[in-house]
C-alpha positions in Angstrom: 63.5 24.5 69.9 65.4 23.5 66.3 63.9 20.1 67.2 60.5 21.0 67.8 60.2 22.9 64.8 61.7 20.1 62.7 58.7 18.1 63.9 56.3 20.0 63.2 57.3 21.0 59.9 57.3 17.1 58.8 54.3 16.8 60.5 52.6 19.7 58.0 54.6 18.4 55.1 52.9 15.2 55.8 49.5 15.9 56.2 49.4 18.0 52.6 51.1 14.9 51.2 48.3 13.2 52.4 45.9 15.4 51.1 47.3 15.9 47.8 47.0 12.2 47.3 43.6 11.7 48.5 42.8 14.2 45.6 44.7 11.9 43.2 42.7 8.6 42.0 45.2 6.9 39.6 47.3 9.6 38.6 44.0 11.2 38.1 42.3 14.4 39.7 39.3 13.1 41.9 36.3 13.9 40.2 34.4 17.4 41.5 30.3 16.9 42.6 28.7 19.4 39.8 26.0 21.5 41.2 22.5 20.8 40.3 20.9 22.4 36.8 17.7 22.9 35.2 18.7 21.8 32.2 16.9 18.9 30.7 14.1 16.8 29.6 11.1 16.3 32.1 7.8 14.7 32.2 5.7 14.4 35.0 1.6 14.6 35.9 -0.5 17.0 37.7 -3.8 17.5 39.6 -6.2 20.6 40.4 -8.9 22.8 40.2 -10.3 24.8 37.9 -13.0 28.0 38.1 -14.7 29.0 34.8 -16.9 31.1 33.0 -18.9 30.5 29.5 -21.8 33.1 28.3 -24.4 31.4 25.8 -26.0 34.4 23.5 -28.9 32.7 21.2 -30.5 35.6 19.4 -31.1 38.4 21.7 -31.7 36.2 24.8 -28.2 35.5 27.2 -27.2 33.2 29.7 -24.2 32.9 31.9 -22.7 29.3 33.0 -20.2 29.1 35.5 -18.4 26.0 35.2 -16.1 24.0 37.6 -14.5 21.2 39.2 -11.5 18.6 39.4 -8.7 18.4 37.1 -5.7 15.9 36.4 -3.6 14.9 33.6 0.3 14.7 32.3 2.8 17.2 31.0 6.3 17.2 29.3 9.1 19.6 28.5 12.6 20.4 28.2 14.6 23.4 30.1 18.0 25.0 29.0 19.0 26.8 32.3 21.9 29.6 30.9 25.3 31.0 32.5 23.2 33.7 33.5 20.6 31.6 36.0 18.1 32.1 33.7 16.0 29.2 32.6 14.2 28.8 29.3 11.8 26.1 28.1 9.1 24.7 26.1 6.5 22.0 27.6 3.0 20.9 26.5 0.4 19.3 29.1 -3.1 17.3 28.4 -5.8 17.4 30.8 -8.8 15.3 31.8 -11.4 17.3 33.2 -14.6 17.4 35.7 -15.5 20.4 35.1 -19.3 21.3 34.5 -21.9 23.5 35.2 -25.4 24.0 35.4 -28.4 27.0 34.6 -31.8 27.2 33.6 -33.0 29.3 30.4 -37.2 30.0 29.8 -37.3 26.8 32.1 -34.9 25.0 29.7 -32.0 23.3 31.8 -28.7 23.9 30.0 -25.7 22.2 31.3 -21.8 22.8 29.8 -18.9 20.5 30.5 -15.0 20.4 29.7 -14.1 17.4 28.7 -10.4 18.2 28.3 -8.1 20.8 27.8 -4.7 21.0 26.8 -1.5 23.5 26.0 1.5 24.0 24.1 3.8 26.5 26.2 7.1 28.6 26.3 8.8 29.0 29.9 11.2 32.1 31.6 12.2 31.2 34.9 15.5 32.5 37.2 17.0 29.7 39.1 17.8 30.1 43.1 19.6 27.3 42.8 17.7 24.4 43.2 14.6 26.5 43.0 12.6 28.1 40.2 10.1 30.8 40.0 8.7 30.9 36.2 6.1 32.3 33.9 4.7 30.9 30.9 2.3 31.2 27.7 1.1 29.8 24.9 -1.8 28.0 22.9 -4.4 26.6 24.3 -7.6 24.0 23.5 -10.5 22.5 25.5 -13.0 20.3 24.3 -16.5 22.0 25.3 -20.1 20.4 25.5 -23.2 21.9 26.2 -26.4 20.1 26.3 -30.0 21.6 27.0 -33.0 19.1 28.4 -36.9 19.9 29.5 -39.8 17.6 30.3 -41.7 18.2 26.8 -38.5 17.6 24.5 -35.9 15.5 26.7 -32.3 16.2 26.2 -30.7 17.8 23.4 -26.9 18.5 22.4 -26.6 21.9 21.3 -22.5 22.3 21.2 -19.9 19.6 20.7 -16.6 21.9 19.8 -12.9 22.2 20.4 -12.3 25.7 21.4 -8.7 27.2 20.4 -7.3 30.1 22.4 -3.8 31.0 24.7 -3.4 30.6 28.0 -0.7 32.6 30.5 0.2 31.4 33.8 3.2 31.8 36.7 4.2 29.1 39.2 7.4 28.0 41.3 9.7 24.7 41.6 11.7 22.9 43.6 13.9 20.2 43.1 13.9 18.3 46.2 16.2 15.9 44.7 18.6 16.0 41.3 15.2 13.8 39.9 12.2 15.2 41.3 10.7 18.3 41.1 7.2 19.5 42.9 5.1 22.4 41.3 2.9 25.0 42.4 1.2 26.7 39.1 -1.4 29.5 38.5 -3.2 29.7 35.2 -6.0 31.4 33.0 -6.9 30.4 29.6 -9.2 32.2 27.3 -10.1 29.1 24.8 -12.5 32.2 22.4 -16.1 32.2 21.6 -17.8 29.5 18.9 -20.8 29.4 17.1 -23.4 26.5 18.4 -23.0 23.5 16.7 -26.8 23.1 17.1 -27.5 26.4 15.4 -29.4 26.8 11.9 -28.1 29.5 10.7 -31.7 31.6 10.7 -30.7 32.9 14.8 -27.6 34.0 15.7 -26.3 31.7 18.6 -22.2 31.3 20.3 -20.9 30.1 23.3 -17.4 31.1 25.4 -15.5 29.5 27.7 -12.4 31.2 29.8 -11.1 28.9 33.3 -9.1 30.1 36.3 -6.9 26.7 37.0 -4.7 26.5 40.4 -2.4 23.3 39.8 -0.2 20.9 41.8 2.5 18.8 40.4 5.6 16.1 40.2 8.1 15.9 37.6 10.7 13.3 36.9 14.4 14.9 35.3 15.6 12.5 32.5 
């Protein structure tokens, strides 16, 4: 009985020996895997679609055009994820867009388009570990056209502008690796109202533009 306890109490004794040095790489302690954190610079590009809404007033007369279509283009930004699991950020994107719309006015065809769009943005997010649900806001600016064209007259640009306004938004990502990160993102932007570029001065004449964007995107972690 002495005996058989005597072997097994080398037999323990040897097995956390050989633990113990499997946690020791030359005389020191084997390095610990750190878990994975937000914190960082990241730049990455995106695609969607965006839904919008522009109402032309010239004089007393009013027109609505609906814009829409396609959008892609490139973001960056930089995260600080805190003790607490809450991450903080800025990031800024640029956009190149295929959005237009068309309408008719007194038999006038008007037709808008966004060429691009682009933002400058603070993030909030709280990390569930490698995933992260955020908001985000900030300023805004699209570059807005509008042409009008009839059979008597041809065509004839009536608003070349970059519009200035904020945009607000929420989305969700996940790091599928410690490198890349997919995106799901919600936005709305209000880019203001501007006079007509066309206009004289003797009629009163503006133009707004506000888009609905639903976004898809991949980021790479530096």
């Amino acid at each position: 009985m002495k005996k058989t306890i005597l072997i097994t109490s080398a037999m323990i004794f040897m097995t956390s020996s050989a633990f113990a040095a499997d946690a020791i790489v030359d005389g020191e302690p084997a390095p610990v895997e750190a878990g994975f954190t937000w914190s960082g610079l990241y730049a990455g590009i995106h695609f969607g679609y965006a839904a919008g809404k522009s109402d032309l007033f010239i004089g007393d007369v009013g027109s609505s055009i609906d814009p829409d279509g396609f959008i892609g283009g490139i973001h960056i930004g930089v995260n600080q994820e805190m003790a607490n699991r809450f991450v903080l950020g800025v990031e800024a994107d640029v956009t190149d867009n295929n959005v237009d719309g068309l309408t008719t006015l007194d038999n006038v065809l008007l037709r808008n388009e966004v060429k691009w769009s682009g933002s400058a943005r603070l993030r909030a997010g709280y990390a569930f570990d490698r995933t992260l649900p955020y908001i985000t806001a900030g300023v805004a600016a699209a570059k807005y056209e509008l042409t009008a064209s009839s059979v008597s007259v041809g065509e004839i640009p009536l608003h070349e502008e970059t519009h200035i306004g904020w945009t607000v938004g929420a989305g969700v990502e996940h790091a599928f690796t410690d490198k890349w990160i997919a995106r799901v993102e919600y936005r709305y932007s209000d880019f203001g109202s501007k006079d007509l570029s066309a206009a004289t001065g003797l009629v009163k004449a503006n133009v707004d533009l506000q888009t609905h964007d639903i976004r898809a995107g991949l980021s790479y972690k530096f």
